[in-house]
C-alpha positions in Angstrom: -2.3 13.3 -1.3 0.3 10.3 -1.0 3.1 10.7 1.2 6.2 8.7 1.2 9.2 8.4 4.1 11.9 6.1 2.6 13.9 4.3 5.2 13.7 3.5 8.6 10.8 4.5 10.4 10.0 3.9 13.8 6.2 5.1 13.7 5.5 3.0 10.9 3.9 -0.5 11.4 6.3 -2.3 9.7 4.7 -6.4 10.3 1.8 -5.9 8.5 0.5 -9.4 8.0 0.5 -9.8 12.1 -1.3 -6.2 12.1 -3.7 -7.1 9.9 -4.7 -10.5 11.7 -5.0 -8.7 15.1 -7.1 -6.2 13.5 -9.1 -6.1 11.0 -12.9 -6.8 10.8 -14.9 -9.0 8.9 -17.4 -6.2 7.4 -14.2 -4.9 5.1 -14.0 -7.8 2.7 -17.9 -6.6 2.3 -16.4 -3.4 0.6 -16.6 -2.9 -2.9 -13.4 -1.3 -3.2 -11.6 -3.7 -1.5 -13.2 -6.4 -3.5 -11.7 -4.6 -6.7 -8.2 -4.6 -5.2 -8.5 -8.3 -4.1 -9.2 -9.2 -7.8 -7.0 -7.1 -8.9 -4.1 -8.1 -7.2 -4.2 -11.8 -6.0 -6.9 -12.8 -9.0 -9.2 -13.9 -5.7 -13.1 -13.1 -5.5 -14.6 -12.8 -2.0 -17.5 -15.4 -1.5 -18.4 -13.6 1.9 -16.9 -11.5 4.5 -14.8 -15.1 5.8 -13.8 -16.7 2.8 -12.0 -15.7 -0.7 -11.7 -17.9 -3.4 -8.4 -17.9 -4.6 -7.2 -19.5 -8.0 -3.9 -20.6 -6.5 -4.8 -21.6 -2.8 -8.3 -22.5 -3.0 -11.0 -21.1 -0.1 -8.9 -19.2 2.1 -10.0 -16.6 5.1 -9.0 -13.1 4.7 -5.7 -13.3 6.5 -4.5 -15.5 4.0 -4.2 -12.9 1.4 -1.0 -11.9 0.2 1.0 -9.5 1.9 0.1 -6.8 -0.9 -3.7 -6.6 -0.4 -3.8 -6.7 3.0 -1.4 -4.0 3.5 -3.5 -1.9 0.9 -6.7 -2.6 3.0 -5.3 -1.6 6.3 -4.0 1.8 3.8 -8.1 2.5 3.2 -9.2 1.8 6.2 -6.9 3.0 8.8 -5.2 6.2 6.7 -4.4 7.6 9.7 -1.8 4.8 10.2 1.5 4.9 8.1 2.0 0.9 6.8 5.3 -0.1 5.2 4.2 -0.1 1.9 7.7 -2.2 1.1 5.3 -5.6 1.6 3.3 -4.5 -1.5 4.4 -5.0 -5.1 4.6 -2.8 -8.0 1.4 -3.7 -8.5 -0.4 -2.0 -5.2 1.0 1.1 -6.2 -2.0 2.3 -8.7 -3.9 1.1 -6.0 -1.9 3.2 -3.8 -2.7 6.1 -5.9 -6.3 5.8 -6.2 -6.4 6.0 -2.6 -4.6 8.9 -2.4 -6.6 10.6 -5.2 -9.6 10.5 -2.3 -8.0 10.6 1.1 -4.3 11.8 2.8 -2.7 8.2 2.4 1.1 8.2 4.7 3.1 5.5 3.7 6.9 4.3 4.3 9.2 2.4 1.5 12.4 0.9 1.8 12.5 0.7 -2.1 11.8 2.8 -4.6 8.0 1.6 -5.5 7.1 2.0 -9.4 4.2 3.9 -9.9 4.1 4.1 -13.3 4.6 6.2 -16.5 1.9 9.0 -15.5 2.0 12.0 -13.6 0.9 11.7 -10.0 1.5 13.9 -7.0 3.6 12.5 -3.8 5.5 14.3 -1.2 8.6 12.7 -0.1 8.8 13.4 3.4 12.2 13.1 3.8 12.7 16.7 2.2 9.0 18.0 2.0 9.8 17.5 -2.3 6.5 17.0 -4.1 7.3 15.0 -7.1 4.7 14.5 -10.2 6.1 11.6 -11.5 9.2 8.8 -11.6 11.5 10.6 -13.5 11.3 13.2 -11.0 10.9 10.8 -7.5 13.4 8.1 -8.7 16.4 10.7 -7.7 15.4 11.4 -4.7 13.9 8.1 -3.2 17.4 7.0 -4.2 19.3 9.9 -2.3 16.6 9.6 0.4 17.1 6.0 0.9 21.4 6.5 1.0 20.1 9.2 4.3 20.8 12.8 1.7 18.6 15.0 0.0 18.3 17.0 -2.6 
């Protein structure tokens, strides 16, 4: 299940480019999944574990990756982690999703993330309210983000 905190959250690792340099390992570019999500959102290919072909910047390592990916990657690998999620455009979030479909995926916003115009299932942690879609989250990421609830 995804769960969201809007706002400041201490426990959260907010810098998640210098997180991701310090720690992640070669063998998870070798990952299908993460493969997917590379082409998907930066339109790169990984050539090998080092080095990711990217239409707009050429051969780059892994830590060159956009902010986006390599906060989604830290997301499958290291779940038990909450990431900001705020580093990652609107278009993580199905990727975001997919993830939580298989595994409990924490996250923290400081915006109100779209998701889309299906039905999903989050819990905003700021009330416990589990919403199934953005009509229903949009109100209260909005109140949650002002510090009220529903």
């Amino acid at each position: 299940m995804l769960k969201i905190y809007y706002g400041d959250m201490p426990e959260a690792i907010y810098n998640t480019a210098v997180y991701f340099k310090n720690n992640y390992l070669d063998e998870w570019m070798e990952d299908p999944f993460v493969q997917k999500m590379i082409k998907d959102v930066d339109k790169s290919v990984v050539v090998d574990r080092n080095l990711i072909e990217s239409p707009a910047l050429g051969k780059i390592p892994p830590t060159l990756l956009s902010g986006g990916v390599k906060t989604l990657i830290l997301m499958y690998f290291e779940p038990e982690n909450i990431f900001n999620a705020s580093t990652c455009g609107d278009n993580c979030a199905k990727w975001i999703l997919r993830m939580a479909k298989k595994k409990d995926i924490t996250i923290n916003l400081r915006h109100i993330m779209n998701f889309g115009k299906g039905n999903f299932e989050a819990m905003i942690l700021n009330n416990n309210q589990i919403v199934h879609n953005m009509k229903e989250m949009v109100p209260v990421a909005g109140l949650s983000l002002r510090g009220e609830f529903l």
